[in-house]
N, C-alpha and C positions, 0 to 999 in steps of 0.2 A: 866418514859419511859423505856421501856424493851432493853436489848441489842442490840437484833435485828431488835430494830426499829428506832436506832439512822439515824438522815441523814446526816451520814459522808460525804457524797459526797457536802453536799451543807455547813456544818462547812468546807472544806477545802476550798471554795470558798468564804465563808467569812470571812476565815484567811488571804485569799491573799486580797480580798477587803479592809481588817482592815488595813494592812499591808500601802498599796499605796492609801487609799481613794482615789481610781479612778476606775471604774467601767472596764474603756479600759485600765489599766496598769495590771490590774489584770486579763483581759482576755488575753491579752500579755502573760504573765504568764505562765497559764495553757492552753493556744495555744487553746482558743474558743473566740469566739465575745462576745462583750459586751451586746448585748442583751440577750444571753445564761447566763452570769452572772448574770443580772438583774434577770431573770426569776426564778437562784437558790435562788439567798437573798429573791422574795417574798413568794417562795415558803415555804422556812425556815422560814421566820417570819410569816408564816400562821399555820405552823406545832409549832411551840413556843409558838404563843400568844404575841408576843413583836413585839415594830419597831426598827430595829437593826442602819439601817442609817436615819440620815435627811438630805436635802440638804439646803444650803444656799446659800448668795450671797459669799460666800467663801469658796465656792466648799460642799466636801461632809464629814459630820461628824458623830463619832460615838455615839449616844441614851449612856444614862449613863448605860440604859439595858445590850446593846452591851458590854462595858468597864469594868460590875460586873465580865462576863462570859468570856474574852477575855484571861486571863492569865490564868484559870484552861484548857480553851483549847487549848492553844499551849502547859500549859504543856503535857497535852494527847497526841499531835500529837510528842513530844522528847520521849516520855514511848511509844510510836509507834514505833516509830523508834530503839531505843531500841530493842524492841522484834522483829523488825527485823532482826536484825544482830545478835541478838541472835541466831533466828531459822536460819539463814545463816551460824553462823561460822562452823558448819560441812563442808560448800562447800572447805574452806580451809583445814579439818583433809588430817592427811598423814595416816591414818590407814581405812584399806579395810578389809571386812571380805567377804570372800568367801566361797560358798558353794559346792562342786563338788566329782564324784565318785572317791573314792579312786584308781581306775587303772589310770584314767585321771589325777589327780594330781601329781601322781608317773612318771609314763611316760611323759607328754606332760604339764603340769601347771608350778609345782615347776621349771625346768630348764627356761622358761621362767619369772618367777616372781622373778628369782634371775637375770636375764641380764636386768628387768626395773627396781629392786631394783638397782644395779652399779651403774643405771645412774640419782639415786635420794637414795641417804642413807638417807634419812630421812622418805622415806615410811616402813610403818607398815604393817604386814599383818595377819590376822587370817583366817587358812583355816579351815573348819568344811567337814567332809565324810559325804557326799551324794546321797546315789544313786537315791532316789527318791526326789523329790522338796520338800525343806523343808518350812516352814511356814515365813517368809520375817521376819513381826512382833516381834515373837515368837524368831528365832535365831538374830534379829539384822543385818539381813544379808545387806551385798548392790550390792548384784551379786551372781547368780549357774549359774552353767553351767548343764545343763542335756542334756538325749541322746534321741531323739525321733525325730517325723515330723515336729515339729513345733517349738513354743516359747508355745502356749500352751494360756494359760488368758493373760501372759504375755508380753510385749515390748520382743524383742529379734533380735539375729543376730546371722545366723550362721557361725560354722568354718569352710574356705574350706578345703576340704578332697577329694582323689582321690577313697572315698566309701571303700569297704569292700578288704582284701588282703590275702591270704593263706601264710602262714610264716612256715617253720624248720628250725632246724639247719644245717649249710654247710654239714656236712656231714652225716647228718639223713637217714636212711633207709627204707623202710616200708612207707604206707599211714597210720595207724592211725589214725581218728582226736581225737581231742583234743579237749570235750564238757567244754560250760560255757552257761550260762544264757543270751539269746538272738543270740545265736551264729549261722548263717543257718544253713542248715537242710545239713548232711554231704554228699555228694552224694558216695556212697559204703564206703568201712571202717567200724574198730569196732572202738567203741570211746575207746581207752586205758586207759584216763584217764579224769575226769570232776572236774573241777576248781569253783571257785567263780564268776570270772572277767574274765574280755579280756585281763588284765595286766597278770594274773594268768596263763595264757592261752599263751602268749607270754614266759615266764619266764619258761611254761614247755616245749614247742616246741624249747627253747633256748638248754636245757638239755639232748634231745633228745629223746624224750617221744612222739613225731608224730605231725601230724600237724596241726596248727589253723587256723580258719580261725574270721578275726580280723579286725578292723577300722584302716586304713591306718597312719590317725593321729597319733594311740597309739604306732603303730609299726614302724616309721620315725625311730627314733634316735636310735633303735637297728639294723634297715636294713641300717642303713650311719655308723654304726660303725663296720659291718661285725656279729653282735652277732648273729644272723638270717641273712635268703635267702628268697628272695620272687618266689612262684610257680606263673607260669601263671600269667597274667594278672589282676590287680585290675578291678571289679565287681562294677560300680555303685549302690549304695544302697538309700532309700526313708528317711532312718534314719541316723542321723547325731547327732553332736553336736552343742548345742547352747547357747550362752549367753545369762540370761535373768535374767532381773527385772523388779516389778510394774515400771509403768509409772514413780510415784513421784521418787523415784532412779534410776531409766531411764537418768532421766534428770539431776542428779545434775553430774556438771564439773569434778568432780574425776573420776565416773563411768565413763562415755563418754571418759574421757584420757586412763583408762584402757580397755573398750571395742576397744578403737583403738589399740591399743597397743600389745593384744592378739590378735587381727587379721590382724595382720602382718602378 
């Protein structure tokens, strides 16, 4: 019989029947009626070829059939179990590998992965630069964060941000701006100078080189430490930042504690 044609569901039902020779202990059990049990044992011994129980005047017993096959499948159902907690113990790893653009990581990641690190030394962390979503599989990843409308194919949750912000230095003179890649469209100004990033972009308008205009996000912790000034008012923007992984690492308990945790 092929793998995929085994009827695990009606062997676990005639494990618990083996178990309690009792048709209603065993649906006890596995929280179905005993006619739902009955129904899997005939169904099983029709798919087999064997009669697995007999009844008598003392109750119900197991066919010598039943008794050849009984010990090689519970050992099955222990090497199941097994390769359960096998494919589990990652839910337990303290080691995360993340994906994300290197101004993001610089700026706004690394300062918080060292104040959830504090409060767990036993977290691990691998960060890989990306600016574009990199292949999950491929890098092993279990979390990027990328900049765009969405989550994209993927599960995600965005970081809030008070949208796009115009930054110089205190004492900067001149409009200038200061081009980067994705950066809006300057309204008058010659761009002085053109960077890589918005970290880039940040770190020149810190220097005095004119002004950027930049993700709120990235530019927090230099506009609360005075390294930069913010013009005018933050600009609602359609692009943001988002955490995101397939579904299957979506879901497992580490991602979910660090997706919370970032969006603090």
């Amino acid at each position: 019989m092929k793998r995929t044609h085994l009827p695990l569901n009606g062997m676990r039902v005639f494990d618990a029947a083996a178990r309690h020779l009792s048709f209603t202990r065993a649906a006890d059990e596995l929280a179905v009626t005993p006619a739902a049990v009955g129904q899997q044992i005939r169904a099983l011994e029709d798919t087999l070829g064997v009669v697995l129980f007999r009844r008598t005047t003392r109750g119900l017993e197991l066919t010598p059939e039943a008794e050849a096959g009984l010990g090689a499948l519970r050992g099955g159902f222990l090497q199941f179990e097994e390769a359960v907690r096998a494919m589990q113990a990652g839910q337990s790893s303290k080691s995360l590998t993340i994906a994300a653009p290197r101004d993001l990581t610089e700026k706004w990641l690394m300062p918080r992965l060292a104040a959830i690190a504090a409060a767990d030394p036993d977290l691990r962390f691998v960060l890989i630069a990306a600016d574009e979503l990199v292949d999950f599989t491929e890098a092993n990843l279990d979390l990027a964060i990328r900049w765009g409308e969405g989550p994209g194919e993927h599960q995600g949750e965005a970081l809030e941000s008070d949208g796009m912000v115009t930054v110089a230095a205190a004492n900067a003179s001149g409009e200038a701006a200061i081009a980067w890649p994705g950066a809006p469209a300057a309204e008058g100004g010659t761009a002085l100078v053109r960077v890589a990033d918005a970290g880039l972009a940040i770190d020149a308008a810190a220097s005095g080189l004119g002004r950027a205009t930049v993700p709120h996000l990235l530019a927090a912790h230099d506009l609360e430490t005075g390294r930069i000034v913010q013009i005018g008012d933050a600009v609602p923007s359609q692009l943001g930042y988002w955490l995101v992984a397939p579904l299957p690492q979506w879901r497992q308990q580490k991602v979910r504690a660090l997706v919370e945790m970032l969006g603090r």
